[in-house]
CHARMM internal coordinates of N, CA and C (Angstrom, degrees):
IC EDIT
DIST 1 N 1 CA 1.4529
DIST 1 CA 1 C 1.5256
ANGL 1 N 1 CA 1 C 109.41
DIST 1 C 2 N 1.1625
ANGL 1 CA 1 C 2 N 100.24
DIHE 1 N 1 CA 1 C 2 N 142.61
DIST 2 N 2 CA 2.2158
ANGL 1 C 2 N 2 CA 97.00
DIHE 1 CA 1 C 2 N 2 CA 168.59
DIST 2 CA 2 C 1.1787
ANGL 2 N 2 CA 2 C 118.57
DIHE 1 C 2 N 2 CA 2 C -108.67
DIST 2 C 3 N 0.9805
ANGL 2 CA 2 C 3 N 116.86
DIHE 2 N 2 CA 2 C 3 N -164.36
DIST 3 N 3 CA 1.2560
ANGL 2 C 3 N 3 CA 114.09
DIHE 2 CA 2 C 3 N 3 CA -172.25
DIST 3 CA 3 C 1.4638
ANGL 3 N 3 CA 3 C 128.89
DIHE 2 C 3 N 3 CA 3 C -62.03
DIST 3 C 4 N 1.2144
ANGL 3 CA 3 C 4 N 123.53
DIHE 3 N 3 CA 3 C 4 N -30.05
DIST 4 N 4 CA 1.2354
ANGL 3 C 4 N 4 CA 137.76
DIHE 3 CA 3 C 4 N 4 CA 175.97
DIST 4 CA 4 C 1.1939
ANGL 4 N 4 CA 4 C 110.83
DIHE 3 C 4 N 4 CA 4 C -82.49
DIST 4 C 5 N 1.6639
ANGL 4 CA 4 C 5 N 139.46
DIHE 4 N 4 CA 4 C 5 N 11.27
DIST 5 N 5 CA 1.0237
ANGL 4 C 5 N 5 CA 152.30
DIHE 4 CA 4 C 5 N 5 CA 144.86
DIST 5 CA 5 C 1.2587
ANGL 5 N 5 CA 5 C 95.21
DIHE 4 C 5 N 5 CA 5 C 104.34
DIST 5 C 6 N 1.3352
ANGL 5 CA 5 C 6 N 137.57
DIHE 5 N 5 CA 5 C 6 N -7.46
DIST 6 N 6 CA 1.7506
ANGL 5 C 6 N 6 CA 139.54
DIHE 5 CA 5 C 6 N 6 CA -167.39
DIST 6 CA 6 C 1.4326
ANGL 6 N 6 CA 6 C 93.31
DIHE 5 C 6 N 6 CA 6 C -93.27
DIST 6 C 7 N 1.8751
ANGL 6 CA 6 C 7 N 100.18
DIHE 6 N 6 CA 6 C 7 N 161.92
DIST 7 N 7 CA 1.5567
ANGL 6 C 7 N 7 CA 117.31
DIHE 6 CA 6 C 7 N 7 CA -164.44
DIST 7 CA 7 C 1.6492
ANGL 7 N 7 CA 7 C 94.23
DIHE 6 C 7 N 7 CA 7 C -65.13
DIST 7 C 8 N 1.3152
ANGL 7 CA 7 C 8 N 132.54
DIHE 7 N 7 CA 7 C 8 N 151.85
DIST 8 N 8 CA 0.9751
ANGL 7 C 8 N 8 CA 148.67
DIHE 7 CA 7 C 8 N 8 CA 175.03
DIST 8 CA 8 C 1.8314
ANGL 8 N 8 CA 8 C 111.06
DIHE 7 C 8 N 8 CA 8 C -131.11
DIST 8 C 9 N 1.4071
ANGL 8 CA 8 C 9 N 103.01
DIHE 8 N 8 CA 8 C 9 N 127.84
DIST 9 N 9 CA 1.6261
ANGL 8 C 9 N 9 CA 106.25
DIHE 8 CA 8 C 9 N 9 CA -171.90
DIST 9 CA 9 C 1.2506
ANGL 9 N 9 CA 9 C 107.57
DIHE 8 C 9 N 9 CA 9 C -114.07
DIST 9 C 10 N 1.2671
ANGL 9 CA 9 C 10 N 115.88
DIHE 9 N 9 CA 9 C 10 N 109.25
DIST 10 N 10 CA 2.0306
ANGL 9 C 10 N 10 CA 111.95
DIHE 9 CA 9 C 10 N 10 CA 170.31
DIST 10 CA 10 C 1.3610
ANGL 10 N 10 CA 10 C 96.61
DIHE 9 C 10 N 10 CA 10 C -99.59
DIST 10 C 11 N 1.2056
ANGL 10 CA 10 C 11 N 109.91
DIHE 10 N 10 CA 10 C 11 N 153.66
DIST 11 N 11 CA 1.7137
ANGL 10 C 11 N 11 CA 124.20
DIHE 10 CA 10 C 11 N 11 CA -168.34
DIST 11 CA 11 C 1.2445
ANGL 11 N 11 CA 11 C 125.77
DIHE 10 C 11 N 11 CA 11 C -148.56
DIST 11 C 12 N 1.3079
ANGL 11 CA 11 C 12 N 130.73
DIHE 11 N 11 CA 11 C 12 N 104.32
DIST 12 N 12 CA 1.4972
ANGL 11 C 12 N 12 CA 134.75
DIHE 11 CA 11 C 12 N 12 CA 179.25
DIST 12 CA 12 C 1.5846
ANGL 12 N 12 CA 12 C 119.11
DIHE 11 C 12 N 12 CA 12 C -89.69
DIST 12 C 13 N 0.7381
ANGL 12 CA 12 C 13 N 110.17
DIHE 12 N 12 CA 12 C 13 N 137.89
DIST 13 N 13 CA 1.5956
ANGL 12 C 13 N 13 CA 128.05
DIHE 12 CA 12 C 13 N 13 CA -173.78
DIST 13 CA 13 C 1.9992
ANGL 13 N 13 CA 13 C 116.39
DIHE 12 C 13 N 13 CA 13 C -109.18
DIST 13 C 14 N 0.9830
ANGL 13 CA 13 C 14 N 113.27
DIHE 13 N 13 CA 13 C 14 N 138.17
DIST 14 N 14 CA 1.7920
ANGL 13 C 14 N 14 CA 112.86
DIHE 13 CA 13 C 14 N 14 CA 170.38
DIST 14 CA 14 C 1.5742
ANGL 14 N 14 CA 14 C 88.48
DIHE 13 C 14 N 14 CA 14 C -133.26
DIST 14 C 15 N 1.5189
ANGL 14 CA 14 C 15 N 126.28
DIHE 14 N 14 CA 14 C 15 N 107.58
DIST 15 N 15 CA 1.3790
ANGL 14 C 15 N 15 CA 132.96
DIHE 14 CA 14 C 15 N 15 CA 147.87
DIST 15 CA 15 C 1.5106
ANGL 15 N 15 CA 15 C 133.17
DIHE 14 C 15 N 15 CA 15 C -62.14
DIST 15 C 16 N 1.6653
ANGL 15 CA 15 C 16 N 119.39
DIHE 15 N 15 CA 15 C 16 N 126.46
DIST 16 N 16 CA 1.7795
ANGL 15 C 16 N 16 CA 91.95
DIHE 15 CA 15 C 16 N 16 CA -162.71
DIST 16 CA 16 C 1.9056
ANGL 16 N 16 CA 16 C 87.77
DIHE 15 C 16 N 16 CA 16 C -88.78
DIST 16 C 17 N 1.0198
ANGL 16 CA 16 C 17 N 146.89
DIHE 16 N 16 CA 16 C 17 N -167.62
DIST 17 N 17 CA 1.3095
ANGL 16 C 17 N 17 CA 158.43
DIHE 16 CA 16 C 17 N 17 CA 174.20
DIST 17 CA 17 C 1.4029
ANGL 17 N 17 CA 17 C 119.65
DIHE 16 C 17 N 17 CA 17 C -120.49
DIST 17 C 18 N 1.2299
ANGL 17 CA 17 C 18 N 152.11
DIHE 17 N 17 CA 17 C 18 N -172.07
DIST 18 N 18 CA 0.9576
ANGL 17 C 18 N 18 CA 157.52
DIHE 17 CA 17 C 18 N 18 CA 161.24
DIST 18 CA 18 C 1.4749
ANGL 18 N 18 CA 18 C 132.09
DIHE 17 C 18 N 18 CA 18 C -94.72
DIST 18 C 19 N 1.3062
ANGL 18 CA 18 C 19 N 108.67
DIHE 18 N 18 CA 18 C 19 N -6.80
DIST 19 N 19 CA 1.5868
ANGL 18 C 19 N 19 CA 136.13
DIHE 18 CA 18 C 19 N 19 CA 175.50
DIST 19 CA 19 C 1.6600
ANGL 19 N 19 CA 19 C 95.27
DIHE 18 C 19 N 19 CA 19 C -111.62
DIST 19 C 20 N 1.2415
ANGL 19 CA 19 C 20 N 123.15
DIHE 19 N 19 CA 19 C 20 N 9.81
DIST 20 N 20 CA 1.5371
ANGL 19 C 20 N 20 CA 122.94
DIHE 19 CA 19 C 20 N 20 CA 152.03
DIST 20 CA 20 C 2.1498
ANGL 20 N 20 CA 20 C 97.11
DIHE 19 C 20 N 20 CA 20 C 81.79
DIST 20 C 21 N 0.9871
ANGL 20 CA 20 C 21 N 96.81
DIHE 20 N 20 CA 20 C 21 N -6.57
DIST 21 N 21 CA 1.8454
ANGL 20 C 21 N 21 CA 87.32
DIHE 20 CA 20 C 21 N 21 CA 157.22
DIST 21 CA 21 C 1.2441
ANGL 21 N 21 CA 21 C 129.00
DIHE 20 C 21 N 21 CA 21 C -110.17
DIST 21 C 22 N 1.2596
ANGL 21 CA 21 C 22 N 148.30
DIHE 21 N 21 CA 21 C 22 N -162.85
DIST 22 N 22 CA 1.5768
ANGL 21 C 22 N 22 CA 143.76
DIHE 21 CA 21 C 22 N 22 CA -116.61
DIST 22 CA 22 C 1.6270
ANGL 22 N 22 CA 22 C 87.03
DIHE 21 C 22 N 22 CA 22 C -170.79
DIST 22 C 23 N 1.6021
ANGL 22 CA 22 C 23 N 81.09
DIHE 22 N 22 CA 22 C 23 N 151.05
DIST 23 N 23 CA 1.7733
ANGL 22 C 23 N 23 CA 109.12
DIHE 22 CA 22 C 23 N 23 CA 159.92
DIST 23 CA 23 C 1.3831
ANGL 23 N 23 CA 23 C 109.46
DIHE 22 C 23 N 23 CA 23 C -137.51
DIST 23 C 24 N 1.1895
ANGL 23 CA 23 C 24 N 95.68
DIHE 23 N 23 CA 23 C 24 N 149.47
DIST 24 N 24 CA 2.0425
ANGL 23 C 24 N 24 CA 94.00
DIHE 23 CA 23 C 24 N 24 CA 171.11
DIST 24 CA 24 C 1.6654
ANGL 24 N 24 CA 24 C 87.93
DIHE 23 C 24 N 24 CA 24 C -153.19
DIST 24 C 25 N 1.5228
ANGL 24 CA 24 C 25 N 78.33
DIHE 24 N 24 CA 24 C 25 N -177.43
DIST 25 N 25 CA 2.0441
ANGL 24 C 25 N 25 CA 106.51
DIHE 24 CA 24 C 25 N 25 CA -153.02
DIST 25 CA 25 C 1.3559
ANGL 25 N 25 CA 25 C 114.33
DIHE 24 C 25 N 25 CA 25 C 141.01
DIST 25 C 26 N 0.9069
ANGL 25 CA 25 C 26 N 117.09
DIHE 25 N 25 CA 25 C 26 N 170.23
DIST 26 N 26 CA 1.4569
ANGL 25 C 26 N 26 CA 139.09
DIHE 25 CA 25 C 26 N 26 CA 151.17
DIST 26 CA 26 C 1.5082
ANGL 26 N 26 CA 26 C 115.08
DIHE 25 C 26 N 26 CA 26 C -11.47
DIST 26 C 27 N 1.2507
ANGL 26 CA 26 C 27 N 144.77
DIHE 26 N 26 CA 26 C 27 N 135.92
DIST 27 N 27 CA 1.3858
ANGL 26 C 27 N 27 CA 153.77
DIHE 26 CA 26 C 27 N 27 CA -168.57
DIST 27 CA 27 C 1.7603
ANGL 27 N 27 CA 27 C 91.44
DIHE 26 C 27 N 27 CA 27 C -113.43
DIST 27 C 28 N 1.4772
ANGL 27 CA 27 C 28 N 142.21
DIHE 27 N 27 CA 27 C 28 N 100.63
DIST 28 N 28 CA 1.5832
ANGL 27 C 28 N 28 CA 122.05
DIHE 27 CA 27 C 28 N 28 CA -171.25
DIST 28 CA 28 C 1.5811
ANGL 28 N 28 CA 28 C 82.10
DIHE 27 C 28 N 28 CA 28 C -122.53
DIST 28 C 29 N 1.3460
ANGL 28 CA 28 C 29 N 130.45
DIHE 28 N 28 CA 28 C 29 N -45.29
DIST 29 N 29 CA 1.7320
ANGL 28 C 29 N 29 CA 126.12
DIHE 28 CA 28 C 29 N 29 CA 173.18
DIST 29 CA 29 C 1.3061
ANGL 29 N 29 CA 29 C 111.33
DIHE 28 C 29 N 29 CA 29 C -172.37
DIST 29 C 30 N 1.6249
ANGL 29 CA 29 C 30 N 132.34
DIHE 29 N 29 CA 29 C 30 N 156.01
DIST 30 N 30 CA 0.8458
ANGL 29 C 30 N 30 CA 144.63
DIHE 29 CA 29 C 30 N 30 CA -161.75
DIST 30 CA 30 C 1.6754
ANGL 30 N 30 CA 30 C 123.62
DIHE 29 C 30 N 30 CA 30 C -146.37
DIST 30 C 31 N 1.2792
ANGL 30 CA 30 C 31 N 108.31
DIHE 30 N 30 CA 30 C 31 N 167.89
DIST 31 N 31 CA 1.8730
ANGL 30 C 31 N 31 CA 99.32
DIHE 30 CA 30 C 31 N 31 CA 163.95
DIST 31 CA 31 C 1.8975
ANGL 31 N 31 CA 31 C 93.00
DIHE 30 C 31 N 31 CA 31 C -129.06
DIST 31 C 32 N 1.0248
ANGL 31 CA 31 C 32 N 99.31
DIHE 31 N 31 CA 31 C 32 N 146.87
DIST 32 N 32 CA 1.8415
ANGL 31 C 32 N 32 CA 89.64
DIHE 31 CA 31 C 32 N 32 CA 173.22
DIST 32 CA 32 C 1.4127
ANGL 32 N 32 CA 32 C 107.35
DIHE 31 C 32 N 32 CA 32 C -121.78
DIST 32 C 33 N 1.4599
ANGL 32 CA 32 C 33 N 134.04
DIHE 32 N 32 CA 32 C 33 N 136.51
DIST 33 N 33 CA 1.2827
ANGL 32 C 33 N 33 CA 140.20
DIHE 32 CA 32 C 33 N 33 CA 159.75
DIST 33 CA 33 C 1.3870
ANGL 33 N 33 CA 33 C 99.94
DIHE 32 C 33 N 33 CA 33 C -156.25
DIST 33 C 34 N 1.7240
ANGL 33 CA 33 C 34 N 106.67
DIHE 33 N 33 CA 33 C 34 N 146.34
DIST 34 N 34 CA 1.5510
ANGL 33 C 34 N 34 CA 116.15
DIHE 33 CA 33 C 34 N 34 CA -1.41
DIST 34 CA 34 C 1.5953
ANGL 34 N 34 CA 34 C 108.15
DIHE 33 C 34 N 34 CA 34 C -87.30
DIST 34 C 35 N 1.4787
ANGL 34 CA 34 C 35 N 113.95
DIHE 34 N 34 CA 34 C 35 N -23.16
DIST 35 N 35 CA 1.6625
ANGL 34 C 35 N 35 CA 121.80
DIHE 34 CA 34 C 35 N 35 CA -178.03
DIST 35 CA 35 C 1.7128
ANGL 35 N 35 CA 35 C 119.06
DIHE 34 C 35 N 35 CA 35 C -115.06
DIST 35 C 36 N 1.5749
ANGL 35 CA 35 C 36 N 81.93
DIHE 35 N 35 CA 35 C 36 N 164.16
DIST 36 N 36 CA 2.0065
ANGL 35 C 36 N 36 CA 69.97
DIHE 35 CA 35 C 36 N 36 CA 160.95
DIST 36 CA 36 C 1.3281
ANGL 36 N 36 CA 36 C 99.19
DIHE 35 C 36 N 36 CA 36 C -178.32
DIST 36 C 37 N 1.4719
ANGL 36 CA 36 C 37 N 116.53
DIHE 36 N 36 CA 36 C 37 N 145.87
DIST 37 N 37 CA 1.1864
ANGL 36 C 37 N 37 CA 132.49
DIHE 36 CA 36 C 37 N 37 CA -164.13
DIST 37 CA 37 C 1.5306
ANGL 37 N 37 CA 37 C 126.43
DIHE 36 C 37 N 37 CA 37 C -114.38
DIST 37 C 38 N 1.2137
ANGL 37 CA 37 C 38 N 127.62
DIHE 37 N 37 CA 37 C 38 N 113.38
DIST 38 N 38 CA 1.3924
ANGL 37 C 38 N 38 CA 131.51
DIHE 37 CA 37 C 38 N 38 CA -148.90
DIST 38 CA 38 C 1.6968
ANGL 38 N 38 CA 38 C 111.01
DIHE 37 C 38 N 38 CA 38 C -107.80
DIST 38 C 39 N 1.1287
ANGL 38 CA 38 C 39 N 134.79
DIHE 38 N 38 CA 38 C 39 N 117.74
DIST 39 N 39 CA 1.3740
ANGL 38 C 39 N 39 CA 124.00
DIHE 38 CA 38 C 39 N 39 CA -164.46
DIST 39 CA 39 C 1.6219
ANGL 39 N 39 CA 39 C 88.93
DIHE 38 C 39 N 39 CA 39 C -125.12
DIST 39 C 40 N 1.7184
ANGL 39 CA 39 C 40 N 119.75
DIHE 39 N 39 CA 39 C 40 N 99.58
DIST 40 N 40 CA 1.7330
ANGL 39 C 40 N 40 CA 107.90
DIHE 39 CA 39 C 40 N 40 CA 169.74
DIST 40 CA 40 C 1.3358
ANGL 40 N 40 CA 40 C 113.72
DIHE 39 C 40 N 40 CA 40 C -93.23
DIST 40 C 41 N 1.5362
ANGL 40 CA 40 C 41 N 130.31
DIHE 40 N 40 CA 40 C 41 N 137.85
DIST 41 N 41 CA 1.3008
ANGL 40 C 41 N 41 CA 128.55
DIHE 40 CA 40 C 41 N 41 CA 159.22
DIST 41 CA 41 C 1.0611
ANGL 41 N 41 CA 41 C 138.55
DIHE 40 C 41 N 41 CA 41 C -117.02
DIST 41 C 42 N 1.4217
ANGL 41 CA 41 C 42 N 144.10
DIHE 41 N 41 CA 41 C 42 N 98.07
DIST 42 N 42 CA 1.4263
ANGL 41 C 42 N 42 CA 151.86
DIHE 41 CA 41 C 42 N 42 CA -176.61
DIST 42 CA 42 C 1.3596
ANGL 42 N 42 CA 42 C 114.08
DIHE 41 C 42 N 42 CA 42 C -46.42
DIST 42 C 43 N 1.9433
ANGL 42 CA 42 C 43 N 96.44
DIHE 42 N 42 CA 42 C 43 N 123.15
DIST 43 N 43 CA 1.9030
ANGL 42 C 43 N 43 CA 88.53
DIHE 42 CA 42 C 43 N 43 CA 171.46
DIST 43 CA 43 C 1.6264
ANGL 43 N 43 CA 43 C 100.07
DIHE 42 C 43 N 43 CA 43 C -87.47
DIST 43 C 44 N 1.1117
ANGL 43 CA 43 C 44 N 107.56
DIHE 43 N 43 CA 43 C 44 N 149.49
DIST 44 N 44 CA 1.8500
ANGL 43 C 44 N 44 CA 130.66
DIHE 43 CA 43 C 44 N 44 CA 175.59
DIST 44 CA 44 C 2.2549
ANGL 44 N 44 CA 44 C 86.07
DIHE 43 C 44 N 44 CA 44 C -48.45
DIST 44 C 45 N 0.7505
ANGL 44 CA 44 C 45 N 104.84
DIHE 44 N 44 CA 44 C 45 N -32.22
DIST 45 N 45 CA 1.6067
ANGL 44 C 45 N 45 CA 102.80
DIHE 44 CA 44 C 45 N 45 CA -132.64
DIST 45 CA 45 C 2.3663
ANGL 45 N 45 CA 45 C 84.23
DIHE 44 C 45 N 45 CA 45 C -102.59
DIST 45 C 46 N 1.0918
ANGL 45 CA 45 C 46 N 116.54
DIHE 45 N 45 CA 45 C 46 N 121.13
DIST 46 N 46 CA 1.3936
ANGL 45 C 46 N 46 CA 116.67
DIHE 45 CA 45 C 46 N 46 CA 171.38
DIST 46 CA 46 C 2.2158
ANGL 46 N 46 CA 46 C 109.50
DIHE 45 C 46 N 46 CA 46 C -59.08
DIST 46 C 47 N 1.2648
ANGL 46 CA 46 C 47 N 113.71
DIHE 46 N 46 CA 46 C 47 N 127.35
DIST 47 N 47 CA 1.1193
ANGL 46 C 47 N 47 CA 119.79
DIHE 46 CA 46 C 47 N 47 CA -151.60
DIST 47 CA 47 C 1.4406
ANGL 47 N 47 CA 47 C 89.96
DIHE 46 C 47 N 47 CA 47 C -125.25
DIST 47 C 48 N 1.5577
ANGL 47 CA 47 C 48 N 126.39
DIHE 47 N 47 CA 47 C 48 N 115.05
DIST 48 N 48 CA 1.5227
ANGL 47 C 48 N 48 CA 141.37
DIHE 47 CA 47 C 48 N 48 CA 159.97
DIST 48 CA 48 C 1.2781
ANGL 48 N 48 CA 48 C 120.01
DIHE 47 C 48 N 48 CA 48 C -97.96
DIST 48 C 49 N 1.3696
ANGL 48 CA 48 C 49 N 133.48
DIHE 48 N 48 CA 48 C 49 N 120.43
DIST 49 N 49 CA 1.6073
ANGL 48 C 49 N 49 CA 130.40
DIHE 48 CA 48 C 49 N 49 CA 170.04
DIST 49 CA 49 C 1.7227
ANGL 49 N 49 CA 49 C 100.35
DIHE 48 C 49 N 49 CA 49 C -74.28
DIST 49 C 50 N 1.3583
ANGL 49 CA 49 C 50 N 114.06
DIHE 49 N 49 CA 49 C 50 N 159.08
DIST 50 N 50 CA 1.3619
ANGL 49 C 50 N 50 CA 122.72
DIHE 49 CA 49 C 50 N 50 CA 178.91
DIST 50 CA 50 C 1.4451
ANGL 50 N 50 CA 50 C 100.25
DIHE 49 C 50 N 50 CA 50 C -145.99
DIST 50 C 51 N 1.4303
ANGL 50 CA 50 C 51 N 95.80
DIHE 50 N 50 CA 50 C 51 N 126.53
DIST 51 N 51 CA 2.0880
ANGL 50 C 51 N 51 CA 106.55
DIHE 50 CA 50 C 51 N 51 CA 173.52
DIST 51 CA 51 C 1.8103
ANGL 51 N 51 CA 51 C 93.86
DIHE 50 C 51 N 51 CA 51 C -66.98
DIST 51 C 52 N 1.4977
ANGL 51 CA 51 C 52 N 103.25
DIHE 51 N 51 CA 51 C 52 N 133.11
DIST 52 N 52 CA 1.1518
ANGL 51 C 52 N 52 CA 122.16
DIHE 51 CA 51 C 52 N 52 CA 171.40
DIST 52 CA 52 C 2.0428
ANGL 52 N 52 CA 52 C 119.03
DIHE 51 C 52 N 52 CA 52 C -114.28
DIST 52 C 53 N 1.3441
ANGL 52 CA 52 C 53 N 89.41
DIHE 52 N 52 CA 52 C 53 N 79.93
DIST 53 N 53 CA 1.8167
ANGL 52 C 53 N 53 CA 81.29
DIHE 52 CA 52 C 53 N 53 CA -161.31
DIST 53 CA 53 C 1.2653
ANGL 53 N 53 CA 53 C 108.73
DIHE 52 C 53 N 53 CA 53 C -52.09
DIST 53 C 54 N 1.2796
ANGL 53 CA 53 C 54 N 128.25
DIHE 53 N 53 CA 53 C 54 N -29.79
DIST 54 N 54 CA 1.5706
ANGL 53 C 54 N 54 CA 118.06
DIHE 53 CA 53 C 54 N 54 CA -155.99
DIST 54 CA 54 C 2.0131
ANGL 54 N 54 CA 54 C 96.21
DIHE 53 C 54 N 54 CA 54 C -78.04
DIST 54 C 55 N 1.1751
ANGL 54 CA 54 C 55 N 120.58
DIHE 54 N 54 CA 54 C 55 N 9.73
DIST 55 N 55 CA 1.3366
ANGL 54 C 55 N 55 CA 126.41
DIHE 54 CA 54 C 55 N 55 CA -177.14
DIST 55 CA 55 C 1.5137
ANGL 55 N 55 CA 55 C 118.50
DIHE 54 C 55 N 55 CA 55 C -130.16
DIST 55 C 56 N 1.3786
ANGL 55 CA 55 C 56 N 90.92
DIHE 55 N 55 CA 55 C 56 N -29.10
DIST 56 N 56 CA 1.5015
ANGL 55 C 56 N 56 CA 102.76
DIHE 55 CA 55 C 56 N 56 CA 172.73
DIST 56 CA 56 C 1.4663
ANGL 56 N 56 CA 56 C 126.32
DIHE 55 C 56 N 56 CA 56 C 59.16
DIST 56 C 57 N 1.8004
ANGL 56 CA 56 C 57 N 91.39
DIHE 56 N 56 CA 56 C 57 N 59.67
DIST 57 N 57 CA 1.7497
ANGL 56 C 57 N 57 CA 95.82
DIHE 56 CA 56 C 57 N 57 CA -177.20
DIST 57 CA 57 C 2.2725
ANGL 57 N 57 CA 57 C 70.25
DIHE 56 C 57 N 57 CA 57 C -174.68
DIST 57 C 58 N 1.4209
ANGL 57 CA 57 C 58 N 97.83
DIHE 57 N 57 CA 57 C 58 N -177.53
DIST 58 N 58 CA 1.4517
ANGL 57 C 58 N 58 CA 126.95
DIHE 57 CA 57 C 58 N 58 CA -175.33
DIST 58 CA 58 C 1.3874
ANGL 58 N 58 CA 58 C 98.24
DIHE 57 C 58 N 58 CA 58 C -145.01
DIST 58 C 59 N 2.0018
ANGL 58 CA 58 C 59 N 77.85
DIHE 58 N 58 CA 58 C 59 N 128.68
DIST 59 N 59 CA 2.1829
ANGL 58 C 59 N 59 CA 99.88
DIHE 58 CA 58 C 59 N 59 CA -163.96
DIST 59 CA 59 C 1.8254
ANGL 59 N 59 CA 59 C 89.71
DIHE 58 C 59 N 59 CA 59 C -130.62
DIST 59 C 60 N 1.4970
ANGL 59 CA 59 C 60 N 98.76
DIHE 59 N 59 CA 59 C 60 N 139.26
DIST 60 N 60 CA 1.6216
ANGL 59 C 60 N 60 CA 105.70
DIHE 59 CA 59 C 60 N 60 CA 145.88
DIST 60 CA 60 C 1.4599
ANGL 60 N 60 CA 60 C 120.11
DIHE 59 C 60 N 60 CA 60 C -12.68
DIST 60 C 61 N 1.3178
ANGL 60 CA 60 C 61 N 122.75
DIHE 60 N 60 CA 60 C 61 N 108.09
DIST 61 N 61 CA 1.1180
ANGL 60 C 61 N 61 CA 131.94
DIHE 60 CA 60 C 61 N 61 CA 167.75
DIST 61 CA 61 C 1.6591
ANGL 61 N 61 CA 61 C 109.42
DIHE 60 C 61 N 61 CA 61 C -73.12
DIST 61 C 62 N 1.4860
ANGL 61 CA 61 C 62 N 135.17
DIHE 61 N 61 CA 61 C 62 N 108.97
DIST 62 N 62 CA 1.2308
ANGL 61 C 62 N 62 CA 108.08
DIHE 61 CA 61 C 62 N 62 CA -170.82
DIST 62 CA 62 C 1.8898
ANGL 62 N 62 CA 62 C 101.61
DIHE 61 C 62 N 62 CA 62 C -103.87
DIST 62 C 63 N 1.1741
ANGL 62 CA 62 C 63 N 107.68
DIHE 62 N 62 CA 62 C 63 N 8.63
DIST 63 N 63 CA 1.7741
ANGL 62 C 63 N 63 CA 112.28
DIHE 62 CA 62 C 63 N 63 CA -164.79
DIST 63 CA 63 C 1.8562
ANGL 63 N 63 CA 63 C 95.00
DIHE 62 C 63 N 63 CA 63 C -76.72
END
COOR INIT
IC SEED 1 N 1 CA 1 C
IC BUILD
């Protein structure tokens, strides 16, 4: 959830290449052709981001 209490989606990506190695990171947008393969997994546990000013970004709340 984010801050505004609505579902919030963070998304990681592993790209294969054409020279047969990989990228990963962050998923921010894409175009896909011709396929693409989606693997989702649910944590057991309800998961909130929290704005952290003194860092200046929003982290896993684990409390």
């Amino acid at each position: 959830m984010g801050d505004d209490g609505k579902p919030s989606l963070h998304m990681h990506a592993v790209l294969g290449r054409s020279d047969g190695t990989t990228r990963g990171g962050h998923f921010l947008n894409g175009i896909v052709r011709p396929t693409l393969e989606v693997t989702i997994v649910e944590t057991p546990a309800r998961l909130r981001r929290r704005k952290r000013p003194e860092l200046g970004l929003a982290l896993i709340d684990l409390t």
